[in-house]
N, C-alpha and C positions, 0 to 999 in steps of 0.2 A: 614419516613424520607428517603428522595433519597441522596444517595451518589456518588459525581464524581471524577475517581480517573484516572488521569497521571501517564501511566507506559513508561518504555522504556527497550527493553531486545536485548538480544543475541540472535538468533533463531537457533544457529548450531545442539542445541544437543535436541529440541522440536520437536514434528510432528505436529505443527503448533499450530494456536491459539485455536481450535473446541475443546472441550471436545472429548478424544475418550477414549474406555474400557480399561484397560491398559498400556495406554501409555500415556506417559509423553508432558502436553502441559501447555501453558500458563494457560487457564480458570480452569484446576484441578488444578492446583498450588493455586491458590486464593479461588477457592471454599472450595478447603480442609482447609484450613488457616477458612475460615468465617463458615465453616460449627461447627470447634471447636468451635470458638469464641460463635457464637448465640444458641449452642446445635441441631442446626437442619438443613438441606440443606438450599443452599442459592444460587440463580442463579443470576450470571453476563451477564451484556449485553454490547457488543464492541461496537464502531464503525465501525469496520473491522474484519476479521476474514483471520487472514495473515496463509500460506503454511507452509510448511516444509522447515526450513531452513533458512525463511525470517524473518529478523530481524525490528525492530521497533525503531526508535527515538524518538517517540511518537504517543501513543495511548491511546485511552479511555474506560473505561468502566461504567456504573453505578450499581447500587444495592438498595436495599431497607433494610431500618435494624428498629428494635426498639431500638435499643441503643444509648445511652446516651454516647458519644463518642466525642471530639472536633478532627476537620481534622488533626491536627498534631498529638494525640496521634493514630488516623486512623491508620496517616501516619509511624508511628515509630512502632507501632505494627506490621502491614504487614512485614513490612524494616526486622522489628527482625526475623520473620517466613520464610522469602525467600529466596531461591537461589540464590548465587553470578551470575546468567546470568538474573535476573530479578529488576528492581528497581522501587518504587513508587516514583512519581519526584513529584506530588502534590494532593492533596484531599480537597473535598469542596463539598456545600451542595448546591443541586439544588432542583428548583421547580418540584412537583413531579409529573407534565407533560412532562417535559423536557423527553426525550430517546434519547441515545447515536447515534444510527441507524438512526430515520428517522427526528435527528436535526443536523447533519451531513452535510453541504451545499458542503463540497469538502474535495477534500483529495490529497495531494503529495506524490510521491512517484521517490528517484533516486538509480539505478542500477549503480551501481559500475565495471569497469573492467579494467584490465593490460595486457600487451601489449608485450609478452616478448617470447624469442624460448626457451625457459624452464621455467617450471612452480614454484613458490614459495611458499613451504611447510608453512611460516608463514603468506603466504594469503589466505589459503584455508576456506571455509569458508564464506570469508570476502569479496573478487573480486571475479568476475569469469577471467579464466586465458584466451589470446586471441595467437592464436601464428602468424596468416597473419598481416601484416599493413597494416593500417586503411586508407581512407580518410575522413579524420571527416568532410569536408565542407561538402560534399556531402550527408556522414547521417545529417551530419544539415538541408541541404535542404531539405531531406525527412523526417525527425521532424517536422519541422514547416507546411507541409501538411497535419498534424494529425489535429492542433489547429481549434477548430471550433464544429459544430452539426453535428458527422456522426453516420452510422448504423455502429458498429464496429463487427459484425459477424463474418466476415472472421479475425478478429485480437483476437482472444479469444477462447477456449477452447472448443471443440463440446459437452463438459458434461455441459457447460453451461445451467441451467435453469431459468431462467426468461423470461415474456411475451417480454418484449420491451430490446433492445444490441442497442437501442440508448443512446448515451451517449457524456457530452460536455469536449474539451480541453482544457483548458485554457493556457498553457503552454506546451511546448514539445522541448527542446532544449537540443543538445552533447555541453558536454561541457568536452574543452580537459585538461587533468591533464599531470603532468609531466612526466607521462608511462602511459596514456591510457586515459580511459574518462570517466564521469559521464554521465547519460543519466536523467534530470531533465524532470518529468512531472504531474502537476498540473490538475487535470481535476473532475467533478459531483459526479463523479465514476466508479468502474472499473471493469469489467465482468470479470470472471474466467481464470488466467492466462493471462490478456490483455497486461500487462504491460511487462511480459516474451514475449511472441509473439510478439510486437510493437520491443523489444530490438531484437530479433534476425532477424525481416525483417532488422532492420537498421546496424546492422552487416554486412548483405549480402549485401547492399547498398554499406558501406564502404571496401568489399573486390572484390566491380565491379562486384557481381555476379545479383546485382539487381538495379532500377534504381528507382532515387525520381521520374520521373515522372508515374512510374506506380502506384504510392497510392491513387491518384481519381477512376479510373477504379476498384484496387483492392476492397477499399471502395461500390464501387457500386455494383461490382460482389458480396459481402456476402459471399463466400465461402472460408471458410478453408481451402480446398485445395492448393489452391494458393497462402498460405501463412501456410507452413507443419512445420515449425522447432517453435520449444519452448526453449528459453534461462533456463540457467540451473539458481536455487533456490538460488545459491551463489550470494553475491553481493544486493540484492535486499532488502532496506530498506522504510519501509511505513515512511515518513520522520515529514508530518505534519499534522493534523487533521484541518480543517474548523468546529470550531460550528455556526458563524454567520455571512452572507452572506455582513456584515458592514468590517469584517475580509477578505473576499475576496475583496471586492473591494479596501481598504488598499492596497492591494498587484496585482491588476489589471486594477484597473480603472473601474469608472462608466460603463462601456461597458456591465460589467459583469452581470448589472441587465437584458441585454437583451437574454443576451447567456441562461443565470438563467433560464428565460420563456420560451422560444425556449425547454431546455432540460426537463421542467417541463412538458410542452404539451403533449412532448413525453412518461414520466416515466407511 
Protein backbone atom coordinates (compact mmCIF):
# COMPACT_ATOMS: atom_id res chain seq x y z
CA UNK A 1 0.00 0.00 0.00
CA UNK A 2 1.39 3.47 -0.98
CA UNK A 3 0.98 6.28 1.27
CA UNK A 4 0.58 10.26 0.50
CA UNK A 5 1.31 12.29 3.18
CA UNK A 6 0.84 16.65 3.39
CA UNK A 7 3.41 18.09 5.42
CA UNK A 8 4.24 21.69 6.20
CA UNK A 9 7.21 22.88 8.62
CA UNK A 10 9.48 25.52 9.98
CA UNK A 11 12.81 25.00 8.31
CA UNK A 12 15.04 27.30 10.84
CA UNK A 13 16.46 24.76 13.09
CA UNK A 14 16.73 21.64 10.17
CA UNK A 15 19.73 21.23 7.53
CA UNK A 16 17.13 20.79 5.14
CA UNK A 17 14.96 17.98 3.91
CA UNK A 18 17.98 15.03 2.77
CA UNK A 19 18.63 12.70 5.32
CA UNK A 20 22.06 13.40 6.64
CA UNK A 21 24.30 11.38 9.55
CA UNK A 22 23.70 13.15 12.48
CA UNK A 23 21.75 15.92 12.00
CA UNK A 24 18.61 16.99 12.31
CA UNK A 25 16.25 17.07 8.98
CA UNK A 26 12.81 16.64 7.91
CA UNK A 27 13.14 12.95 6.25
CA UNK A 28 14.85 11.51 9.77
CA UNK A 29 12.24 12.92 11.57
CA UNK A 30 9.68 10.64 9.74
CA UNK A 31 11.70 7.81 9.00
CA UNK A 32 12.67 7.52 12.67
CA UNK A 33 8.70 7.77 13.63
CA UNK A 34 7.88 4.78 10.81
CA UNK A 35 10.98 2.95 11.32
CA UNK A 36 9.32 2.28 15.18
CA UNK A 37 6.13 2.01 13.80
CA UNK A 38 6.89 -1.09 11.08
CA UNK A 39 10.05 -2.49 13.32
CA UNK A 40 12.26 -2.07 10.35
CA UNK A 41 13.73 1.11 8.08
CA UNK A 42 11.39 2.60 5.91
CA UNK A 43 12.24 5.16 3.06
CA UNK A 44 10.26 8.38 2.27
CA UNK A 45 10.15 9.81 -1.07
CA UNK A 46 9.58 14.05 -1.51
CA UNK A 47 8.52 15.87 -4.01
CA UNK A 48 11.37 18.39 -3.29
CA UNK A 49 14.08 18.11 -1.30
CA UNK A 50 14.21 21.84 0.38
CA UNK A 51 18.00 23.52 1.90
CA UNK A 52 18.83 24.50 5.13
CA UNK A 53 16.59 26.90 6.45
CA UNK A 54 13.84 26.80 3.81
CA UNK A 55 10.75 26.30 4.95
CA UNK A 56 7.59 24.55 3.50
CA UNK A 57 3.72 25.46 3.17
CA UNK A 58 3.39 22.35 1.46
CA UNK A 59 5.08 19.34 0.63
CA UNK A 60 4.72 15.78 -0.17
CA UNK A 61 6.11 12.70 0.42
CA UNK A 62 5.12 8.92 -0.11
CA UNK A 63 5.88 5.54 1.53
CA UNK A 64 5.07 2.05 1.24
CA UNK A 65 3.78 0.25 4.32
CA UNK A 66 1.92 -3.15 5.05
CA UNK A 67 -0.09 -1.76 7.56
CA UNK A 68 -3.38 -1.69 8.20
CA UNK A 69 -3.61 1.94 9.10
CA UNK A 70 -6.80 4.32 7.99
CA UNK A 71 -5.17 8.11 6.76
CA UNK A 72 -6.47 9.93 9.81
CA UNK A 73 -5.26 7.44 12.38
CA UNK A 74 -1.65 7.90 9.74
CA UNK A 75 -2.33 11.24 10.39
CA UNK A 76 -2.67 11.52 14.27
CA UNK A 77 0.01 9.07 14.83
CA UNK A 78 2.78 11.01 13.10
CA UNK A 79 0.88 14.51 14.69
CA UNK A 80 1.60 12.67 18.26
CA UNK A 81 5.44 11.68 17.37
CA UNK A 82 6.56 15.22 15.93
CA UNK A 83 8.03 18.22 16.56
CA UNK A 84 6.24 21.38 17.06
CA UNK A 85 8.30 22.82 13.67
CA UNK A 86 6.72 20.05 11.68
CA UNK A 87 2.86 19.22 10.92
CA UNK A 88 1.12 16.39 8.85
CA UNK A 89 -1.86 18.56 7.16
CA UNK A 90 -3.11 15.49 5.31
CA UNK A 91 -2.68 11.53 4.35
CA UNK A 92 -4.23 9.32 1.71
CA UNK A 93 -3.72 6.27 -0.15
CA UNK A 94 -2.49 6.27 -3.68
CA UNK A 95 -2.05 4.07 -6.65
CA UNK A 96 1.07 2.44 -6.17
CA UNK A 97 2.43 3.66 -9.42
CA UNK A 98 1.99 6.95 -8.45
CA UNK A 99 5.85 8.80 -7.03
CA UNK A 100 5.84 11.85 -5.41
CA UNK A 101 9.03 12.98 -7.66
CA UNK A 102 8.37 12.19 -11.23
CA UNK A 103 4.33 12.94 -10.75
CA UNK A 104 5.13 16.30 -9.72
CA UNK A 105 4.01 18.48 -12.77
CA UNK A 106 5.18 21.85 -10.92
CA UNK A 107 5.95 23.49 -8.05
CA UNK A 108 5.72 27.31 -6.26
CA UNK A 109 7.82 28.61 -4.54
CA UNK A 110 7.68 32.62 -2.73
CA UNK A 111 10.74 34.41 -1.05
CA UNK A 112 9.97 36.67 1.56
CA UNK A 113 11.81 40.08 2.40
CA UNK A 114 11.79 43.42 4.61
CA UNK A 115 12.79 46.41 3.78
CA UNK A 116 14.05 48.31 6.72
CA UNK A 117 17.77 50.32 8.08
CA UNK A 118 17.76 47.95 10.97
CA UNK A 119 17.13 44.46 11.01
CA UNK A 120 14.25 42.75 13.16
CA UNK A 121 15.40 40.15 15.66
CA UNK A 122 11.60 38.57 15.34
CA UNK A 123 12.15 38.23 11.62
CA UNK A 124 15.01 36.34 11.61
CA UNK A 125 14.55 33.29 10.11
CA UNK A 126 11.27 34.18 8.57
CA UNK A 127 12.29 37.36 5.91
CA UNK A 128 15.43 38.09 4.72
CA UNK A 129 16.25 41.69 6.03
CA UNK A 130 17.02 44.32 3.01
CA UNK A 131 18.52 47.52 4.13
CA UNK A 132 18.73 49.82 0.19
CA UNK A 133 15.19 50.63 -1.28
CA UNK A 134 13.85 48.88 -3.76
CA UNK A 135 12.23 49.70 -7.02
CA UNK A 136 9.94 46.99 -7.28
CA UNK A 137 8.41 47.94 -10.93
CA UNK A 138 11.64 47.36 -12.31
CA UNK A 139 12.32 43.83 -10.48
CA UNK A 140 8.84 43.27 -11.80
CA UNK A 141 9.96 43.73 -15.13
CA UNK A 142 12.85 41.66 -14.76
CA UNK A 143 10.58 38.82 -13.29
CA UNK A 144 8.42 38.60 -15.88
CA UNK A 145 11.53 37.90 -18.26
CA UNK A 146 12.05 34.81 -16.54
CA UNK A 147 8.32 33.31 -17.62
CA UNK A 148 8.81 30.93 -20.42
CA UNK A 149 11.36 27.93 -21.81
CA UNK A 150 14.96 28.98 -20.79
CA UNK A 151 18.39 27.12 -20.16
CA UNK A 152 18.68 28.52 -16.61
CA UNK A 153 22.55 27.74 -16.06
CA UNK A 154 23.66 30.87 -15.22
CA UNK A 155 20.67 31.21 -12.50
CA UNK A 156 21.64 28.16 -10.43
CA UNK A 157 24.25 26.71 -8.51
CA UNK A 158 27.65 25.28 -10.25
CA UNK A 159 27.22 22.07 -7.83
CA UNK A 160 24.35 21.55 -9.94
CA UNK A 161 24.16 18.02 -11.50
CA UNK A 162 21.62 17.20 -13.88
CA UNK A 163 21.89 16.45 -17.76
CA UNK A 164 19.57 19.11 -19.09
CA UNK A 165 19.03 23.28 -16.52
CA UNK A 166 16.26 23.54 -18.95
CA UNK A 167 13.48 24.48 -17.31
CA UNK A 168 9.77 26.10 -17.62
CA UNK A 169 8.22 29.44 -15.77
CA UNK A 170 5.10 29.73 -15.33
CA UNK A 171 4.80 32.69 -13.19
CA UNK A 172 7.54 34.98 -11.83
CA UNK A 173 6.26 38.15 -10.32
CA UNK A 174 7.37 40.98 -7.03
CA UNK A 175 4.87 41.40 -5.37
CA UNK A 176 5.12 44.48 -3.04
CA UNK A 177 3.92 44.12 0.76
CA UNK A 178 3.66 46.71 3.37
CA UNK A 179 7.68 46.74 4.00
CA UNK A 180 9.11 44.95 1.32
CA UNK A 181 8.09 42.22 -1.06
CA UNK A 182 7.12 38.79 -1.92
CA UNK A 183 9.02 37.27 -4.92
CA UNK A 184 6.00 34.72 -6.29
CA UNK A 185 7.35 31.83 -8.70
CA UNK A 186 5.58 29.05 -10.22
CA UNK A 187 7.65 27.11 -12.70
CA UNK A 188 8.52 22.62 -14.06
CA UNK A 189 11.16 22.78 -11.56
CA UNK A 190 13.89 24.12 -10.09
CA UNK A 191 17.80 23.51 -10.27
CA UNK A 192 19.93 23.82 -7.16
CA UNK A 193 19.57 27.24 -5.56
CA UNK A 194 17.71 28.66 -8.78
CA UNK A 195 15.11 30.21 -6.93
CA UNK A 196 18.06 32.10 -4.31
CA UNK A 197 19.92 33.16 -7.51
CA UNK A 198 16.78 34.53 -9.59
CA UNK A 199 15.97 36.40 -5.93
CA UNK A 200 19.14 38.02 -5.68
CA UNK A 201 19.75 39.08 -9.47
CA UNK A 202 16.21 40.91 -8.92
CA UNK A 203 17.49 42.60 -5.77
CA UNK A 204 20.45 44.04 -7.80
CA UNK A 205 17.75 45.07 -10.29
CA UNK A 206 15.70 46.85 -7.69
CA UNK A 207 18.84 48.65 -6.22
CA UNK A 208 19.96 49.96 -9.92
CA UNK A 209 22.98 47.84 -9.80
CA UNK A 210 21.55 45.55 -12.63
CA UNK A 211 19.12 45.99 -15.32
CA UNK A 212 15.73 43.80 -16.75
CA UNK A 213 16.91 44.09 -19.88
CA UNK A 214 20.00 42.20 -19.33
CA UNK A 215 18.03 38.61 -18.48
CA UNK A 216 17.72 37.40 -22.33
CA UNK A 217 21.54 37.71 -22.90
CA UNK A 218 22.22 36.50 -19.33
CA UNK A 219 19.91 33.41 -20.11
CA UNK A 220 21.73 32.83 -23.35
CA UNK A 221 25.22 33.44 -21.85
CA UNK A 222 24.76 30.11 -19.37
CA UNK A 223 27.24 31.32 -17.15
CA UNK A 224 27.37 31.69 -13.47
CA UNK A 225 29.59 34.25 -13.42
CA UNK A 226 27.47 36.77 -14.52
CA UNK A 227 25.18 36.12 -12.15
CA UNK A 228 27.79 35.55 -8.66
CA UNK A 229 25.41 36.48 -5.70
CA UNK A 230 22.98 33.67 -3.90
CA UNK A 231 20.10 35.19 -1.79
CA UNK A 232 20.40 34.06 1.77
CA UNK A 233 18.13 30.54 2.97
CA UNK A 234 15.87 33.04 5.23
CA UNK A 235 12.64 33.96 3.80
CA UNK A 236 12.36 31.05 1.29
CA UNK A 237 9.24 29.00 1.33
CA UNK A 238 8.35 25.86 -1.15
CA UNK A 239 4.77 27.29 -1.13
CA UNK A 240 2.74 24.77 -3.43
CA UNK A 241 3.09 21.27 -4.83
CA UNK A 242 1.50 20.50 -8.73
CA UNK A 243 0.50 16.66 -8.65
CA UNK A 244 -1.76 17.06 -11.81
CA UNK A 245 -1.10 19.16 -14.85
CA UNK A 246 -5.49 19.65 -14.77
CA UNK A 247 -4.17 21.55 -11.41
CA UNK A 248 -1.82 23.68 -13.40
CA UNK A 249 -3.90 24.73 -15.95
CA UNK A 250 -6.74 25.68 -13.07
CA UNK A 251 -4.20 28.10 -12.15
CA UNK A 252 -2.87 29.14 -15.77
CA UNK A 253 -4.72 28.43 -18.48
CA UNK A 254 -4.83 26.04 -21.42
CA UNK A 255 -1.52 27.53 -22.51
CA UNK A 256 0.18 25.37 -20.05
CA UNK A 257 -0.36 22.14 -22.06
CA UNK A 258 2.11 23.86 -24.54
CA UNK A 259 4.82 25.26 -22.16
CA UNK A 260 4.30 21.41 -20.43
CA UNK A 261 5.72 19.75 -24.05
CA UNK A 262 8.19 22.35 -24.77
CA UNK A 263 9.87 21.54 -21.15
CA UNK A 264 9.18 17.93 -21.53
CA UNK A 265 11.27 17.72 -24.76
CA UNK A 266 13.83 19.16 -22.99
CA UNK A 267 13.97 17.04 -19.48
Amino acid sequence: MRVLVNISYLGTHFMGFQIQQHERTIQQQFERILKRMHKRPIRIHPTSRTDRGVHAYEQFFHFDTELNITPEKWRYAMNSALPNDILVKAVSFVDDSFHCRYDCVGKSYRYKAYVAEERDPFQSGLRTHIKESLNYDKMNEAAAKFIGTHDFTGFCSQKTEVDSKVRTIYQSEIIQTEDGFDYVVTGSGFLYNMVRVLVAFLVEVGKGHRSPEEVPSLLEARNRSNVPFTAAADGLYLEHIYLSEQSLIQDFGEDIKIHRKKSLQND
